[in-house]
C-alpha positions in Angstrom: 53.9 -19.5 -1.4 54.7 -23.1 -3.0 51.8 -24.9 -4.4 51.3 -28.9 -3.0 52.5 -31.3 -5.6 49.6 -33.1 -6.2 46.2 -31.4 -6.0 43.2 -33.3 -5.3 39.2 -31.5 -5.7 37.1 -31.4 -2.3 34.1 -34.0 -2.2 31.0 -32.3 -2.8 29.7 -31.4 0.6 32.8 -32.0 2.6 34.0 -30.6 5.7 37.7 -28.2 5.1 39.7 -30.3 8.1 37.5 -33.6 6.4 39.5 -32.6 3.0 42.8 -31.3 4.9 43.1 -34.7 6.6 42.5 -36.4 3.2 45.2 -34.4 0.9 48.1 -35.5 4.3 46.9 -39.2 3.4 47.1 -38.7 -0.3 50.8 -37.1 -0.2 52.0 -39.9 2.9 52.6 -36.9 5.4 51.8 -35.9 8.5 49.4 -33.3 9.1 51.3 -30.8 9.9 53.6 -30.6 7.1 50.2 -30.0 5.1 49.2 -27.5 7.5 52.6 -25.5 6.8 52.0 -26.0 2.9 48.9 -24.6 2.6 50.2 -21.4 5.1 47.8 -22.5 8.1 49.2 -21.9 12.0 50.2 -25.2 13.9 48.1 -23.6 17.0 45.5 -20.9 17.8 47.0 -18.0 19.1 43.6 -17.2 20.9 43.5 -20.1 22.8 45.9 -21.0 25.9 46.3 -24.4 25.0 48.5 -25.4 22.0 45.6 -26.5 19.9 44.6 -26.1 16.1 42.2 -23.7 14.7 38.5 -24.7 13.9 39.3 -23.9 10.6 36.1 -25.8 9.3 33.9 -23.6 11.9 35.4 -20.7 11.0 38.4 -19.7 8.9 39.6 -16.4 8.4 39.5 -14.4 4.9 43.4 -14.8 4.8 43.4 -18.6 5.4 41.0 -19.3 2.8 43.2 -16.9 0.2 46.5 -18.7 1.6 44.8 -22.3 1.0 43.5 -21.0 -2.4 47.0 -19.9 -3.5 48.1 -23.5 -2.5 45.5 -25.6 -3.9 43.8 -24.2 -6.7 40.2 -24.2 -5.0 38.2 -21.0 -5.0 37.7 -19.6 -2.0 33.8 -19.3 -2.7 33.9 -23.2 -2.6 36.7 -23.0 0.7 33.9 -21.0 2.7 30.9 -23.2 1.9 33.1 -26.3 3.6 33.1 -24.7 6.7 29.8 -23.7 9.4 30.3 -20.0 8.2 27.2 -20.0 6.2 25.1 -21.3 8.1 26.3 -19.0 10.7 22.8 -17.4 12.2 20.7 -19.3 10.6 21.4 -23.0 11.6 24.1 -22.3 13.8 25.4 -19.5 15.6 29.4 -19.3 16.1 31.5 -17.2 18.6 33.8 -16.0 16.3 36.9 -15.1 18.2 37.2 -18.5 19.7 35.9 -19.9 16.4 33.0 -22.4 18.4 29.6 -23.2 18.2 27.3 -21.8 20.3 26.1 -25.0 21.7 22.7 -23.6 24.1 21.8 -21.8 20.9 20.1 -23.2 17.5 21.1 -26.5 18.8 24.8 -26.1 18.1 26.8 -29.2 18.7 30.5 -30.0 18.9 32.3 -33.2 17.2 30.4 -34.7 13.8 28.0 -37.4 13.4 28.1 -39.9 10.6 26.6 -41.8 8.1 28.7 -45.1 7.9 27.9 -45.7 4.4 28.5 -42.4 2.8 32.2 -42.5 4.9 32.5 -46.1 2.6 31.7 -44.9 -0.4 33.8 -41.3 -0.5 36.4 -43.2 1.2 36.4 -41.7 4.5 35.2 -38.1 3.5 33.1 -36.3 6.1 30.0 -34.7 5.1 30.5 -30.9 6.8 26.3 -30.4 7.7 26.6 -33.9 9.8 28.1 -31.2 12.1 24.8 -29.3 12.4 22.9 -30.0 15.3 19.7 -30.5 12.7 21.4 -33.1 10.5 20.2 -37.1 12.1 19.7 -39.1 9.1 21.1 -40.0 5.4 18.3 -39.5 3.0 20.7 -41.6 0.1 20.6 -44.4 2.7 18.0 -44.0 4.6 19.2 -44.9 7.9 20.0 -42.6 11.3 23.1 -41.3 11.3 25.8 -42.6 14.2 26.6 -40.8 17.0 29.5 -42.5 18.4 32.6 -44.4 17.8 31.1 -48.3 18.9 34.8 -49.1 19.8 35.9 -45.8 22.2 32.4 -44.6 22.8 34.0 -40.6 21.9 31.8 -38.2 19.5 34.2 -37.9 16.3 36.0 -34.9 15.5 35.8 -33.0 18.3 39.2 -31.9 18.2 41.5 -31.9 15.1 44.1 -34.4 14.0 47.0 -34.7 16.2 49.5 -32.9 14.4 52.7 -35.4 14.2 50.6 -38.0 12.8 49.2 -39.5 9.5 45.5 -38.9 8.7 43.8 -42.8 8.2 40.2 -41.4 6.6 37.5 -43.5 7.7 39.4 -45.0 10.9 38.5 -43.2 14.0 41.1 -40.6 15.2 39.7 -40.3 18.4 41.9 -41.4 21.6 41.9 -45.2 22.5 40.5 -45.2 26.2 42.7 -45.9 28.9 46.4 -45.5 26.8 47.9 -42.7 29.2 48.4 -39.4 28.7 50.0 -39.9 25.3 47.3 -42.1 23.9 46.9 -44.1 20.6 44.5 -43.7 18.0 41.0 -45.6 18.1 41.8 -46.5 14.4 38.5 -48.3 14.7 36.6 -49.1 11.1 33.9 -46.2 11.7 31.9 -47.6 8.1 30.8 -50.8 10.4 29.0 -48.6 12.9 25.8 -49.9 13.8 23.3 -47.7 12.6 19.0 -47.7 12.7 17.1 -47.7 9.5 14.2 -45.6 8.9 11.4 -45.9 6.0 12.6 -44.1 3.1 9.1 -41.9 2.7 8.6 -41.9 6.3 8.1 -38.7 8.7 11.7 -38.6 9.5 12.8 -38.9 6.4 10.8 -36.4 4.8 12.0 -33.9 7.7 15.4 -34.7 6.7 14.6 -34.0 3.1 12.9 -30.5 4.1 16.2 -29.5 6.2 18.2 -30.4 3.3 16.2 -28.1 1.1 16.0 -24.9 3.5 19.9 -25.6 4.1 20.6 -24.6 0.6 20.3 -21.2 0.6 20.3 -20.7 4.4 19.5 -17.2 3.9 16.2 -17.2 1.8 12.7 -16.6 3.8 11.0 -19.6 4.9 7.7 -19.6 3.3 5.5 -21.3 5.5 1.7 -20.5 5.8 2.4 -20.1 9.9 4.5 -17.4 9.5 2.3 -15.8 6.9 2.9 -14.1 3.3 6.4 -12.6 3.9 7.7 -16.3 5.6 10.5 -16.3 8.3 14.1 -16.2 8.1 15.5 -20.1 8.8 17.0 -19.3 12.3 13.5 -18.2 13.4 11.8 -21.2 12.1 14.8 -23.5 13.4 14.5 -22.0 16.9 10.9 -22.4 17.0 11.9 -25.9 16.0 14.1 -26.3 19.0 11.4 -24.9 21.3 9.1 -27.4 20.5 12.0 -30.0 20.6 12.7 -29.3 23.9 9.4 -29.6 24.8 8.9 -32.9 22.8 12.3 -34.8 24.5 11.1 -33.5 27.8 7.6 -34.7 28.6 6.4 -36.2 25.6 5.7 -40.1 26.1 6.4 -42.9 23.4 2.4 -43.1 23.0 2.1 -40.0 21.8 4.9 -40.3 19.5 4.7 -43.2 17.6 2.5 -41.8 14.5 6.5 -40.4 13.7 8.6 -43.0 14.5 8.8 -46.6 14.2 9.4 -48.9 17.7 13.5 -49.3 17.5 13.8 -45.5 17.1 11.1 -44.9 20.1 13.1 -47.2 21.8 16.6 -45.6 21.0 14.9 -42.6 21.7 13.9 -43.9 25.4 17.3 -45.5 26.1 18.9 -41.8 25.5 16.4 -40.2 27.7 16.4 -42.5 30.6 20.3 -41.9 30.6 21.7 -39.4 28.5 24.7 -38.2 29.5 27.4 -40.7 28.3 29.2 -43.2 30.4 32.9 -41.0 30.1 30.9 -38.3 31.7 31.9 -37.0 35.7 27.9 -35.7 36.5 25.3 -37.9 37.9 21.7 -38.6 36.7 21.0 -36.7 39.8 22.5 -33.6 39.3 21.4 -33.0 36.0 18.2 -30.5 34.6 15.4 -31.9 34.2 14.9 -29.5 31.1 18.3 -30.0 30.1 17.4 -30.5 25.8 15.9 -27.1 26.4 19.4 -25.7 26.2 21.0 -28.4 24.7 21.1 -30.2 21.1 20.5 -33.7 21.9 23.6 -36.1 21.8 21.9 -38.9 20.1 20.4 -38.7 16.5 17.1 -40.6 17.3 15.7 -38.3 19.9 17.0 -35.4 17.2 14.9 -36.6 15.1 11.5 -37.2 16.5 11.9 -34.0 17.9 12.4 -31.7 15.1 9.6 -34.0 13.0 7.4 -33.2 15.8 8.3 -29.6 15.5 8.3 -29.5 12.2 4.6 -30.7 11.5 3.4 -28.1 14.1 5.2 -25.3 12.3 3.9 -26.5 8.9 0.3 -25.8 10.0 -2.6 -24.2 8.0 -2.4 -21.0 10.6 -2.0 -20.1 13.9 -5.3 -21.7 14.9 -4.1 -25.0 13.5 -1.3 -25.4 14.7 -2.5 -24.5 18.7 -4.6 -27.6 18.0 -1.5 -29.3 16.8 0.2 -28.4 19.8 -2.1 -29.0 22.5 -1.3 -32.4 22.9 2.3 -31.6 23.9 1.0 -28.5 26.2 -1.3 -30.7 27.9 1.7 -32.8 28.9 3.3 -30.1 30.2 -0.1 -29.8 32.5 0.3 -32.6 33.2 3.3 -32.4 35.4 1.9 -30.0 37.2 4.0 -27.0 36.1 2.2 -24.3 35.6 1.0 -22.8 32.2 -0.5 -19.5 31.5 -0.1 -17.6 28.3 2.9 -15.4 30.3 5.3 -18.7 30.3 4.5 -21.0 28.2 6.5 -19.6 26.0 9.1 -19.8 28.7 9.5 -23.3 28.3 11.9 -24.6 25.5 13.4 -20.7 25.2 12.6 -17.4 22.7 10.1 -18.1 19.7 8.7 -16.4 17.4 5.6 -14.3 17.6 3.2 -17.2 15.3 4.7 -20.1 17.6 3.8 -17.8 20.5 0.4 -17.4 19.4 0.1 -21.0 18.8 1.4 -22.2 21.9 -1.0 -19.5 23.5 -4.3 -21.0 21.6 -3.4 -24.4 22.4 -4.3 -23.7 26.2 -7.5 -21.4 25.7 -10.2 -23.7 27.0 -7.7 -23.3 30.6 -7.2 -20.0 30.9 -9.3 -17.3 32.4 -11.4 -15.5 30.3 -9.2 -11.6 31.3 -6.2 -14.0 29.9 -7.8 -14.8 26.9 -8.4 -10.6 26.2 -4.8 -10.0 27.3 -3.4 -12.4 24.4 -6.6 -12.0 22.1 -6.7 -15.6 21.9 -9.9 -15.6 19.9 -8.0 -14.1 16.6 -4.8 -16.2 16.8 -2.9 -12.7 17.6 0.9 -12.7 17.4 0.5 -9.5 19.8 1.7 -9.8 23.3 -0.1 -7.8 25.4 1.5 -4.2 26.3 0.3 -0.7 28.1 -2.9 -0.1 25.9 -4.6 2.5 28.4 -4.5 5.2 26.3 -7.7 3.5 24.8 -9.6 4.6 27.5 -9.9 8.2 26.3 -11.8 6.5 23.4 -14.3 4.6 25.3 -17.5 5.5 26.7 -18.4 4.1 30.6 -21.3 2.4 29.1 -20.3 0.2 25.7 -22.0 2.1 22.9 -25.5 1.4 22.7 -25.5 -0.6 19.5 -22.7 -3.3 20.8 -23.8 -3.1 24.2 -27.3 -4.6 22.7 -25.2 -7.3 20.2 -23.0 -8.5 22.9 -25.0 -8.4 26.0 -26.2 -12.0 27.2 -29.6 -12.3 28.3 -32.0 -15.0 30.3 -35.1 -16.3 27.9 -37.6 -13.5 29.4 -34.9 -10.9 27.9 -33.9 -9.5 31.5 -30.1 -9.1 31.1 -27.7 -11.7 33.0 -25.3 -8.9 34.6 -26.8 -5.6 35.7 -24.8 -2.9 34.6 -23.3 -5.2 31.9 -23.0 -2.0 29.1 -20.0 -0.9 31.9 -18.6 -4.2 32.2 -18.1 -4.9 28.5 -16.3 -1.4 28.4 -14.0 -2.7 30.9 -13.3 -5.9 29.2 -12.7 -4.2 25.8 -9.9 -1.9 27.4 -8.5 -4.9 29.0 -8.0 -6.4 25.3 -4.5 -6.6 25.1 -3.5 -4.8 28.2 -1.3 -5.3 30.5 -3.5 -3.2 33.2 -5.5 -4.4 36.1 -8.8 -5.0 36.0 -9.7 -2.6 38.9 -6.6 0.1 37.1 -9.2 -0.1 33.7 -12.2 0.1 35.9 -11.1 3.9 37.2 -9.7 4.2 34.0 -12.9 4.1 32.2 -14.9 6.4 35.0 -16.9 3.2 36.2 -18.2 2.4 39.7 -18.0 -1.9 38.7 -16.1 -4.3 40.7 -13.3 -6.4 39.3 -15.4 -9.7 40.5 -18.3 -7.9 38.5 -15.9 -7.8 35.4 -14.4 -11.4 36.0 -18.6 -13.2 36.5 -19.3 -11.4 33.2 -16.7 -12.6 31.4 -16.6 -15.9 32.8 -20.6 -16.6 32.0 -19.4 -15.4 28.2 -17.3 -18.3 28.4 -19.8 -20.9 29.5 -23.1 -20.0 27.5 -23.3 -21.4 23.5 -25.0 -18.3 22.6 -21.8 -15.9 23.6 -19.3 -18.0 21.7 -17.6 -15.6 20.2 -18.1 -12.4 22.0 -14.4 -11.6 23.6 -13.7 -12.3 19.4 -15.9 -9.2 19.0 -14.4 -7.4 21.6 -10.8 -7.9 20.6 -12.0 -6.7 16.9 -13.6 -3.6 18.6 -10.5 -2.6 20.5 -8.2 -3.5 17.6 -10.8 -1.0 15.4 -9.8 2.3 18.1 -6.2 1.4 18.7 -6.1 1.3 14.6 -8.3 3.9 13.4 -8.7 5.9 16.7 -12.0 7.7 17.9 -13.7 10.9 17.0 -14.7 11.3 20.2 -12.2 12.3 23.6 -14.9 10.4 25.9 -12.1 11.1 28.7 -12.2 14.7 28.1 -16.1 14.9 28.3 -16.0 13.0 31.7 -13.7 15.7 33.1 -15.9 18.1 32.1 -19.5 17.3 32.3 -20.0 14.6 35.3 -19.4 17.4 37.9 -21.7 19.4 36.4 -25.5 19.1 37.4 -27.4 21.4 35.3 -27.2 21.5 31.3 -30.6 23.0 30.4 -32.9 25.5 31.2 -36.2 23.6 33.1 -38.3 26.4 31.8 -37.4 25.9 28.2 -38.1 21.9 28.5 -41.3 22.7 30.3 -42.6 25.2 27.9 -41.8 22.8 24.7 -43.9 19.9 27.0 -46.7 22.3 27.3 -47.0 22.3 23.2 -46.3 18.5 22.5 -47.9 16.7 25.2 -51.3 17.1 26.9 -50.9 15.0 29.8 -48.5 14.7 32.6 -45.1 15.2 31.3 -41.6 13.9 31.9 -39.5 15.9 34.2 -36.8 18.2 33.5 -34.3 16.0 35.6 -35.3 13.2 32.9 -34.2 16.1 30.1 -30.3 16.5 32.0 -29.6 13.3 32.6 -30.5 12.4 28.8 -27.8 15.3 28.1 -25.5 13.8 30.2 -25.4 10.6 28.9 -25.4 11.8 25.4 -21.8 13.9 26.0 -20.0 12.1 28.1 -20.8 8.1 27.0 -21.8 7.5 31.2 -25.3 5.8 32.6 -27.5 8.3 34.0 -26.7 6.8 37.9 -22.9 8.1 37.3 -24.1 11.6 37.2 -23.8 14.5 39.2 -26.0 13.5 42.4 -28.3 16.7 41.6 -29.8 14.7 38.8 -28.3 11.0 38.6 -31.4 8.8 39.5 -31.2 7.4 43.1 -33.7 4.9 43.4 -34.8 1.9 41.1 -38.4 3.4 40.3 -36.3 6.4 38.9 -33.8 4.4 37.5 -37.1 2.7 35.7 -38.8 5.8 34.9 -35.7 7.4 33.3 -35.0 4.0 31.1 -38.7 4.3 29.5 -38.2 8.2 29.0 -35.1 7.8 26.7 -37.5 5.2 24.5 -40.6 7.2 24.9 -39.3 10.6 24.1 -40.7 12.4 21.0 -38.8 13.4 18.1 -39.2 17.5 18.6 -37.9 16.6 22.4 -35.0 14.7 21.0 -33.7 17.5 18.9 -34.2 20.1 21.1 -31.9 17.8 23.5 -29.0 17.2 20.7 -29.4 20.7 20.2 -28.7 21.5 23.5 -25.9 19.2 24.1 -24.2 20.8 20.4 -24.4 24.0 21.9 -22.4 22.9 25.3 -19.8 21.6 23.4 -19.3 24.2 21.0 -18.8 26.6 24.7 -16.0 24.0 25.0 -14.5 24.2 21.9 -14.8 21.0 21.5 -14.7 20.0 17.4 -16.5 16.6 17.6 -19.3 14.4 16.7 -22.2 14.5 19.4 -22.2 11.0 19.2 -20.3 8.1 17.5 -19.4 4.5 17.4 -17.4 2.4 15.7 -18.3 -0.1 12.5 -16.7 -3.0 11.7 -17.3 -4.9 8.4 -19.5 -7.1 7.8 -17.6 -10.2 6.3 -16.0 -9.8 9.9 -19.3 -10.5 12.5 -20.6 -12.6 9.6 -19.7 -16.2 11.3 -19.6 -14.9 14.8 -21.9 -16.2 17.3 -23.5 -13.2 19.5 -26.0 -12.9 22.0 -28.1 -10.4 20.8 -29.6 -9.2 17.4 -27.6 -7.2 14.9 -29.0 -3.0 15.7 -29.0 -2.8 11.7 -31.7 -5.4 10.8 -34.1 -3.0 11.4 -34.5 -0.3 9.6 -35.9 2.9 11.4 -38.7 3.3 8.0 -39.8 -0.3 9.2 -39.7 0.8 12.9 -41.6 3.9 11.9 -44.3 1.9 10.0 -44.9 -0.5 12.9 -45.2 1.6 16.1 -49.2 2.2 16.4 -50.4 5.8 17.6 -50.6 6.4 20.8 -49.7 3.8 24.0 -48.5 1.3 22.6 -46.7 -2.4 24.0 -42.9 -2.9 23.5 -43.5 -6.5 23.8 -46.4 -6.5 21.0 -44.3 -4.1 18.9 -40.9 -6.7 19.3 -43.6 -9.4 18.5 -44.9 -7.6 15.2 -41.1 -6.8 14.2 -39.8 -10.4 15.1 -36.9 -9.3 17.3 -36.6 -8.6 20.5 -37.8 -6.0 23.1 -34.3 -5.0 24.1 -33.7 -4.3 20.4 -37.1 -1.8 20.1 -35.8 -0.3 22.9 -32.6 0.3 21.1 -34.2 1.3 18.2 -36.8 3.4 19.5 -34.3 5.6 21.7 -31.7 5.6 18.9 -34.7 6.9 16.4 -37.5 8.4 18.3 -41.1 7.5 17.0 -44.1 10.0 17.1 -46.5 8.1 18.8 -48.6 10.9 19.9 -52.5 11.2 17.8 -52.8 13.4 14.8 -53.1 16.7 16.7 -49.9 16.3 18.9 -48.4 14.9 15.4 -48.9 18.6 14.3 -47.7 20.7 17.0 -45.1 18.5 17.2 -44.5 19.3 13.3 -44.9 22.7 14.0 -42.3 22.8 16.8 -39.5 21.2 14.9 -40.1 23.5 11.7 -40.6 26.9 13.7 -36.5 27.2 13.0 -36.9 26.8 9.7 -40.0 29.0 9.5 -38.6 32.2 11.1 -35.9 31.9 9.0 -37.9 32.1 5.5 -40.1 34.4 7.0 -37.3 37.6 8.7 -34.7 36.4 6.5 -36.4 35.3 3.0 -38.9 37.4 3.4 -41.4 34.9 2.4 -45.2 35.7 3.3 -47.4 33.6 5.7 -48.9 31.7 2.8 -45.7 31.2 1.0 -44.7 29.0 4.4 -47.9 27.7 4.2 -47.8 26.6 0.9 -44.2 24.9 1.1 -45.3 22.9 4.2 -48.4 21.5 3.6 -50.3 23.3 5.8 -53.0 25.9 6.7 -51.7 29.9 7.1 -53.0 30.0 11.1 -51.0 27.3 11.8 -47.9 29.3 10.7 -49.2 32.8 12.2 -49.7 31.2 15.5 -46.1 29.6 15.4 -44.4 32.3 15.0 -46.4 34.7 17.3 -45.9 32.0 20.0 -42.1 32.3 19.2 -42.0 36.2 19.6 -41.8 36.5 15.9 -42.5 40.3 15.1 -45.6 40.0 12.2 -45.4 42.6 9.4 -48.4 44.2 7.5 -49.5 42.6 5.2 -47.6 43.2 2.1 -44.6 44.5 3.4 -41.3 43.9 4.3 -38.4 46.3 4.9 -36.3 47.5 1.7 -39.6 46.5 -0.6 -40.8 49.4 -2.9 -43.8 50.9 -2.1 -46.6 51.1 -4.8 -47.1 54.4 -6.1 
């Protein structure tokens, strides 16, 4: 292939047809015979109509060698003069018709134009004034144009004609009303009218930012939003057009003048009262009301308020900033009565990304129901949309484990709780955390008997009382804890196999152990199995089998005061008990379990009720006085509440009883130990004696009450006799 005769560089920045046009003006040709020199087709074969190539959207590997071989450019510098890389990131072309996308990244057709950089260079076109995100000349500070003033038509939306001399810097477009074989505009485009804007002004500065990502359209945006491993530049950009879309739809000029000065608000208005152009066949009427929500706006003024809008959301702190950024523009969207939940809000202006989603999702918190708020885990700014998460049931208990039932439970001033039942509810609300199930689906789920208006009143009074601020925060931490780390603990698998049952120890046994701790009337054995019960299977006494599960409120009462008035011997010989039912089961798990979160997390939450570890169980230990005793004056003396010596006393049993229960009760939780050093150690009465502080009839009459056989004195079997 011949070389041209005279080779002149491309301006830096310029558009490949931009250049093409200017090397047929330089060499007094038409365009076409430069076409044919540099090897380039006088039509695009995959188009019906005989019309050029978008060579500066897209050319082809062999175009830009052919024009290389002809021109002496590289063909590194060739592809960086056309929309090809940008392609995905600020623009997205369909490659085998060579177009923009236009209802995607904001792609646009034609160019727009800064008048005074077209003087300067002589008529050389810039090739990012064809991006959809390009509204303003940061050299001369002013808006870039839009349209020809004499023809009205958006330059270069179709290539040169063919038969015809480039003139840079005159319009090419078609002269209206010339017939169907029109003349050239040929109007002076560098005395388009154009708006000024401050030079360190918000639009400018967004201009500048653009600029700066553009360069290396492929490097990670960095911004705090998206957090430490940033965004690629077409997420950000189409998080950009969301909010856009928003912004030029229901935005008003009030709200938008801290980024714009009056004659842009009021160019921006003129284009939104009518913005389809005057050559266009659609009315006002017919037209969406959304419509910049699919696409790029068709004047540079309302461009750029709304991408400086966007851009100083998206440039927040976090995701909690920038929902308080937002909120302004969602409550507009109230406003017009569309509806907004967390479900389609993000519906609005098209797909964003997850932190935009979150964002847009915080903004509208104080209006949305508190189940929404769990779905979405509002309270941590979560990127998370909700999904199936029932699997977490198998790790919950019915009844919220004790110790976060008693932090996150609200109360009334006299400390009666505000919800009955509201350990159950709290269960339900923390498998509802980012689930996509029904309330009454995670009520069955989690083997409660609560209503879904039960669940809903709870959660709603969290919302409305100072001292529960932050308790659906704790929840979603919970739930994030289980479906992170998991649970010890199949709570599922216990339910299945232990509500039907209504027996899980022997009466006689619990009677007999009464008779030796307790000298007055003692608890009965249906207090003993539904302890058990609740113990394995995580469930409130009243959801057991209806042999034992308490049926009226006085038992209901009763049972609550045994399970913070039982004795230490009866607690173990309980655990003990329930060990030995689920070893039967082969079950390879903790008794009982819940989970911890650190501390640096709760720190600045506000909770309803006290934190369980405050008090330690030596303290607790050190205050309860001997015998009967007040839970009230005990709460008093330890400066908490009663609901939290309740906790305490049936998470760490007290002995309570006088001195001489004290003992037997000593005796009855040693006799183990006892029978072992005595058949298997083959220590001596007074060896025991000796080791445990106490008298040798004490420890002969323990272990004759427990059928221990008593050996002479002296002997055991396998010792040598003394000769």
């Amino acid at each position: 292939m011949r070389t041209l005769p005279l080779r002149y560089a491309p301006h830096p920045g310029e558009a490949l047809d931009s250049w093409q046009e200017f090397l047929a003006h330089k060499l007094h040709c038409p365009f076409t015979d430069v076409l044919r020199a540099l090897g380039l087709p006088n039509r695009d074969p995959a188009l019906a109509a005989p019309v050029l190539p978008r060579w500066t959207t897209l050319a082809a590997r062999e175009e830009l060698a052919a024009i290389a071989q002809a021109t002496g450019v590289p063909e590194t510098v060739l592809t960086k003069m056309t929309l090809q890389p940008f392609d995905g990131h600020a623009v997205v072309i369909l490659t085998e018709r060579r177009q923009v996308h236009r209802q995607l990244l904001w792609g646009r057709s034609g160019s727009r134009f800064c008048p005074a950089c077209l003087e300067e260079s002589g008529g050389r076109w810039q090739v990012t004034w064809r991006l959809g995100w390009s509204f303003a000349c940061t050299r001369h500070h002013v808006l870039l144009a839009d349209r020809c003033p004499a023809c009205g038509h958006i330059p270069r939306l179709r290539a040169h004609p063919r038969g015809e001399t480039p003139r840079p810097g005159l319009c090419a477009s078609a002269a209206p009303g010339t017939g169907p074989r029109p003349r050239r505009c040929h109007h002076r485009l560098a005395a388009a009218p154009v708006t000024a804007i401050a030079p360190d002004g918000p639009l400018s500065q967004t201009q500048r930012l653009i600029e700066t990502l553009l360069v290396a359209p492929d490097r990670a945006v960095c911004w705090p939003l998206y957090g430490p491993a940033g965004a690629p530049l077409g997420v950000v950009l189409r998080d950009a057009k969301c909010l856009g879309a928003l912004v030029l739809n229901h935005a008003t000029s009030t709200d938008l003048q801290p980024m714009a000065p009056a004659d842009v608000l009021d160019q921006l208005e003129r284009y939104r009262t009518d913005p389809l152009p005057t050559t266009s066949q659609r009315t006002p009427d017919t037209r969406r009301v959304d419509r910049h929500s699919y696409f790029a706006p068709a004047d540079s003024a309302a461009t750029a308020v709304a991408v400086a809008a966007a851009i100083r959301v998206l440039q927040a702190a976090d995701i909690h900033a920038a929902g308080s950024a937002v909120q302004w523009l969602t409550d507009r969207v109230a406003a017009t009565r569309r509806q907004l939940h967390p479900g389609n809000i993000v519906g609005l202006g098209g797909t964003v990304s997850p932190a935009l989603e979150a964002a847009l999702r915080n903004s509208r918190e104080a209006q949305i129901m508190p189940v929404a708020r769990l779905r979405h885990r509002t309270a941590i700014h979560s990127t998370r949309p909700p999904a199936d998460q029932d699997v977490r049931a198998r790790m919950l208990p019915t009844a919220l484990w004790p110790a976060w039932a008693l932090r996150l439970s609200p109360r009334h001033p006299d400390g009666k709780p505000v919800a009955r039942r509201a350990d159950e509810l709290l269960a339900v609300a923390c498998l509802l955390v980012g689930n996509t199930t029904s309330i009454a689906a995670a009520t069955r789920l989690t083997g409660t008997t609560v209503s879904s208006h039960n669940v809903s009143t709870l959660l709603a009074d969290l919302t409305r009382r100072d001292d529960c601020t932050d308790v659906l925060h704790a929840l979603i931490l919970l739930a994030d804890h289980l479906d992170t780390h998991g649970a010890p603990i199949d709570y599922h698998r216990r339910r299945t196999l232990f509500t039907p049952r209504a027996h899980f120890l022997d009466p006689q046994v619990w009677r007999t152990l009464q008779s030796r701790l307790r000298s007055n009337h003692t608890p009965g054995a249906a207090h003993a199995q539904r302890w058990i019960f609740q113990v394995l299977t995580g469930s409130p006494a009243h959801l057991a089998h209806p042999d034992i599960a308490p049926t009226s409120a006085s038992q209901r009462q009763q049972y609550q005061r045994f399970r913070w008035r039982i004795l230490p011997a009866e607690a173990e010989l309980l655990r003990h008990t329930a060990r030995t039912l689920l070893d039967e089961h082969k079950i390879n798990e903790p008794l009982q379990w819940a989970p911890c979160l650190p501390a640096r997390s709760l720190r600045h939450l506000v909770l309803p009720g006290p934190d369980p570890a405050r008090i330690t169980a030596a303290q607790l230990h050190r205050a309860t006085p001997v015998g009967d005793f007040s839970v009230a004056q005990l709460a008093h003396t330890l400066k908490t509440t009663t609901a939290h010596v309740i906790y305490l006393l049936a998470e760490d049993p007290v002995d309570w009883s006088p001195p001489q229960f004290r003992r037997t009760q000593q005796t009855a939780r040693r006799i183990k130990q006892w029978r072992t050093w005595y058949e298997h150690d083959h220590l001596s009465l007074q060896d025991i004696a000796d080791r445990e502080g106490t008298t040798l009839a004490t420890v002969r009459l323990a272990l004759l009450k427990n059928d221990v056989q008593l050996r002479p004195a002296g002997f055991y079997p396998g010792r040598p006799r003394r000769k």
